[in-house]
C-alpha positions as CSV (number, residue, x, y, z in Angstrom):
1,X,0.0,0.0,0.0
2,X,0.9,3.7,-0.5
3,X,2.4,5.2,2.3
4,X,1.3,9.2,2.3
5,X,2.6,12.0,5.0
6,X,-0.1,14.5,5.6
7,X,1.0,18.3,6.6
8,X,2.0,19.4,9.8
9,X,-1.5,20.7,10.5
10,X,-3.1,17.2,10.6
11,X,-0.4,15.8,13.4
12,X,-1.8,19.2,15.7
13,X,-5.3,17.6,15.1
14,X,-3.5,14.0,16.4
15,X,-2.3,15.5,19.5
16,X,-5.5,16.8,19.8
17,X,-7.0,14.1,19.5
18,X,-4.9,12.2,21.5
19,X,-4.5,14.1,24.5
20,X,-4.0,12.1,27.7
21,X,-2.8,8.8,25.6
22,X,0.8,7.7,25.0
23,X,-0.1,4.9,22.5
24,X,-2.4,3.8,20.3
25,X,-3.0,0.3,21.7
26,X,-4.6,2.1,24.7
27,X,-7.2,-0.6,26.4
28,X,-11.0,0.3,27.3
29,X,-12.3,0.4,31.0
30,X,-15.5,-1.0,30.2
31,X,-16.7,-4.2,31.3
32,X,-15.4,-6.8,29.3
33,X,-17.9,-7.7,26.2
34,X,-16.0,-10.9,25.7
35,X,-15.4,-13.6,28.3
36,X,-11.8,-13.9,29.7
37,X,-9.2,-15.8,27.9
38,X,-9.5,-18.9,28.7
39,X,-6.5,-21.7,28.0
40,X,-6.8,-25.1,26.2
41,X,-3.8,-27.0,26.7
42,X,-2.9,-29.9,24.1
43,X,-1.4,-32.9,24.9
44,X,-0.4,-33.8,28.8
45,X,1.5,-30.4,29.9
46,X,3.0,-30.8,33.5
47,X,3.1,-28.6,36.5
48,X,6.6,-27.9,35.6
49,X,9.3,-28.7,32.8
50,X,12.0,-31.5,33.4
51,X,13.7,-29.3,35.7
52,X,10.8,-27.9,37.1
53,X,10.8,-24.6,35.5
54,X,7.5,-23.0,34.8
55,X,7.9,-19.5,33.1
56,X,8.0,-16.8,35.5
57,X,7.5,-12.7,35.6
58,X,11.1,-11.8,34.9
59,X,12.0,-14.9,32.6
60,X,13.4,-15.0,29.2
61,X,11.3,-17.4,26.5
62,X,11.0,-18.2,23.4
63,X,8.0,-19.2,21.9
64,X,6.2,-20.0,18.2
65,X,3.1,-18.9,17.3
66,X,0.3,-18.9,15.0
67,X,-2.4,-16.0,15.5
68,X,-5.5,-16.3,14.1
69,X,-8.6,-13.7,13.8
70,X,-12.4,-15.5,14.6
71,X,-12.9,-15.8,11.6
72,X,-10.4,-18.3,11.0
73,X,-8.0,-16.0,9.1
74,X,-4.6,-15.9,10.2
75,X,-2.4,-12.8,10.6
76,X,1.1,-13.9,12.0
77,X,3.1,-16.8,12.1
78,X,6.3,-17.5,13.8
79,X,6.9,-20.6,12.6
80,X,6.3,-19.2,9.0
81,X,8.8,-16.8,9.1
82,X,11.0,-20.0,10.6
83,X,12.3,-17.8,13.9
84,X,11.1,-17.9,17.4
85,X,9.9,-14.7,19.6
86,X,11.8,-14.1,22.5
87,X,10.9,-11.9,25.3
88,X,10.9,-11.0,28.7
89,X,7.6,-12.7,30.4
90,X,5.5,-9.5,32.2
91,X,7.6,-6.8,30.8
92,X,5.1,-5.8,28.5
93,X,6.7,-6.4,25.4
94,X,3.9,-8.3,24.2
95,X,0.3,-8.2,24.8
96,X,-1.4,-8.9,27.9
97,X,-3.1,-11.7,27.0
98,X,-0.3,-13.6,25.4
99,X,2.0,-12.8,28.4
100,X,-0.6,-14.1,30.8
101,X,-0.7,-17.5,28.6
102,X,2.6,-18.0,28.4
103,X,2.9,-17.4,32.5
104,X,3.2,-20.6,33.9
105,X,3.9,-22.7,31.2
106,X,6.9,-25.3,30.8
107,X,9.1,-26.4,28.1
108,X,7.2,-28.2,25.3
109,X,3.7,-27.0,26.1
110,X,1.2,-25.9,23.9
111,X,-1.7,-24.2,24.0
112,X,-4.4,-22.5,22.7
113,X,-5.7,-19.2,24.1
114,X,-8.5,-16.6,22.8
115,X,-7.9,-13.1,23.8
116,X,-10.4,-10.5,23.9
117,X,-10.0,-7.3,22.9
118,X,-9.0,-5.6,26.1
119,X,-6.2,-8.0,26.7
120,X,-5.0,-7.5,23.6
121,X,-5.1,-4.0,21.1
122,X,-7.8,-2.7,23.1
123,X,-11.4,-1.5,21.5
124,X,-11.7,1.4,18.9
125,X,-11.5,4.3,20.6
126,X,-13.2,6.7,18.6
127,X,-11.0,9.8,19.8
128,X,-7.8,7.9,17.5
129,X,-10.4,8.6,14.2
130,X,-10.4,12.2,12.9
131,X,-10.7,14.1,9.6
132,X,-8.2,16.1,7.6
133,X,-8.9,19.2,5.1
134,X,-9.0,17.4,1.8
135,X,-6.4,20.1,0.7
136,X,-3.9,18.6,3.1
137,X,-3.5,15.1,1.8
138,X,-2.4,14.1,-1.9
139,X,-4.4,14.7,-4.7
140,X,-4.5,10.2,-5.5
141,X,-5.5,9.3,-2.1
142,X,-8.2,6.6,-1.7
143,X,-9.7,4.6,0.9
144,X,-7.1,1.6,2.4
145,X,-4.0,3.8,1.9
146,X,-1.9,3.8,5.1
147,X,-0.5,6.9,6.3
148,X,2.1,8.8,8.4
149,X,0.7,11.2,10.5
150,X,3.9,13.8,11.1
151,X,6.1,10.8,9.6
152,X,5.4,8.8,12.5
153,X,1.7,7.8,14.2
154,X,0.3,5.2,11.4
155,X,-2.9,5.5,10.1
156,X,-5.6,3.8,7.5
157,X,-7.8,6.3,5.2
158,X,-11.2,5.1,5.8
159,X,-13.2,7.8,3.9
160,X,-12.5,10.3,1.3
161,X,-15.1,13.0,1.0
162,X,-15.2,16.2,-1.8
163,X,-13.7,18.2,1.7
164,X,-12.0,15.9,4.1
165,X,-10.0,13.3,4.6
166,X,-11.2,10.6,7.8
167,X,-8.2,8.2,9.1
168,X,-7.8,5.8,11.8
169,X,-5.2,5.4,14.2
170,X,-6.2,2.8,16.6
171,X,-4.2,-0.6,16.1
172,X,-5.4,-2.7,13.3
173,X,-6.4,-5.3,15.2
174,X,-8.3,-3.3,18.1
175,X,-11.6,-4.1,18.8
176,X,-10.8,-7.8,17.4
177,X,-10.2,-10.8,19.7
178,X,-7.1,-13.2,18.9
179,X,-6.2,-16.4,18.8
180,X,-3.3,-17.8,19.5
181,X,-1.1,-21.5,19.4
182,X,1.9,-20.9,21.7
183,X,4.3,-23.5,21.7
184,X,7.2,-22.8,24.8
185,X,10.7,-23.9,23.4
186,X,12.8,-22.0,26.2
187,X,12.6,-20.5,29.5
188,X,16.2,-18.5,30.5
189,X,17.0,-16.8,33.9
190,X,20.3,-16.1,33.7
């Protein structure tokens, strides 16, 4: 897809916008529309690994992954791309939802876990979706075409009107619950 920077006037409007948030994968504080994650382990996983380590807040892992959307589509595959994440379990480098299935696993377990939105990108927050002066943006853009606001907040074009311009900044995937296969190859505490 085209990538487009729109004029300084549009990242004002962001900030605007934006007040009060640092990302755009802020999480709602409504009650949960979706039930909790909820785990399905396959196969026979044990209360801890051979050497009885369960990953820990703290602990370095690697896992792969396949995520998968409800309706079956997937978006991201580990074991596709042939290479392992690795991260630190409850530092929030990945989503809540994933951290909190990983936590407590052992070496050679793998499970399935769907996350709702709030434990993972959050649900649309309508403050991250705003309209730009039609002057402001190039004269080919079209709904679909992801943008830079101010070269650096992403956005999607979701409606082209004869005077403005209407993009989204929340996370692709907010408002959407995901699924995930995690398979633990490594927990590391050195």
């Amino acid at each position: 897809m085209r990538r487009y920077m729109i004029l300084l006037a549009a990242t004002t409007l962001l900030a605007t916008a934006c007040s009060g948030n640092d990302t755009a994968e802020t999480t709602t504080t409504a009650a949960p529309s979706e039930p909790t994650p909820t785990t399905a382990s396959q196969g026979t996983p044990s209360d801890s690994g051979p050497d009885g380590t369960t990953a820990q807040d703290g602990d370095s892992v690697a896992v792969h992954y396949v995520g998968t959307l409800d309706d079956g589509s997937q978006f991201d595959s580990s074991r596709d791309r042939g290479e392992p994440l690795t991260f630190v379990v409850g530092s929030d480098q990945v989503i809540k939802g994933f951290d909190d299935a990983v936590r407590g696993m052992t070496v050679g377990d793998i499970v399935d876990v769907r996350i709702p939105p709030e434990e993972a990108y959050g649900e649309v927050d309508p403050e991250l979706i705003f309209s730009v002066p039609i002057e402001e943006a190039p004269d080919d853009v079209a709904v679909g075409d992801e943008v830079l606001i101010g070269g650096i907040t992403p956005g999607v074009v979701t409606e082209v009107t004869a005077t403005e311009v209407e993009i989204d900044t929340n996370h692709r995937f907010a408002g959407e619950a995901l699924t995930f296969e995690v398979e633990l190859l490594s927990i590391d505490r050195s």
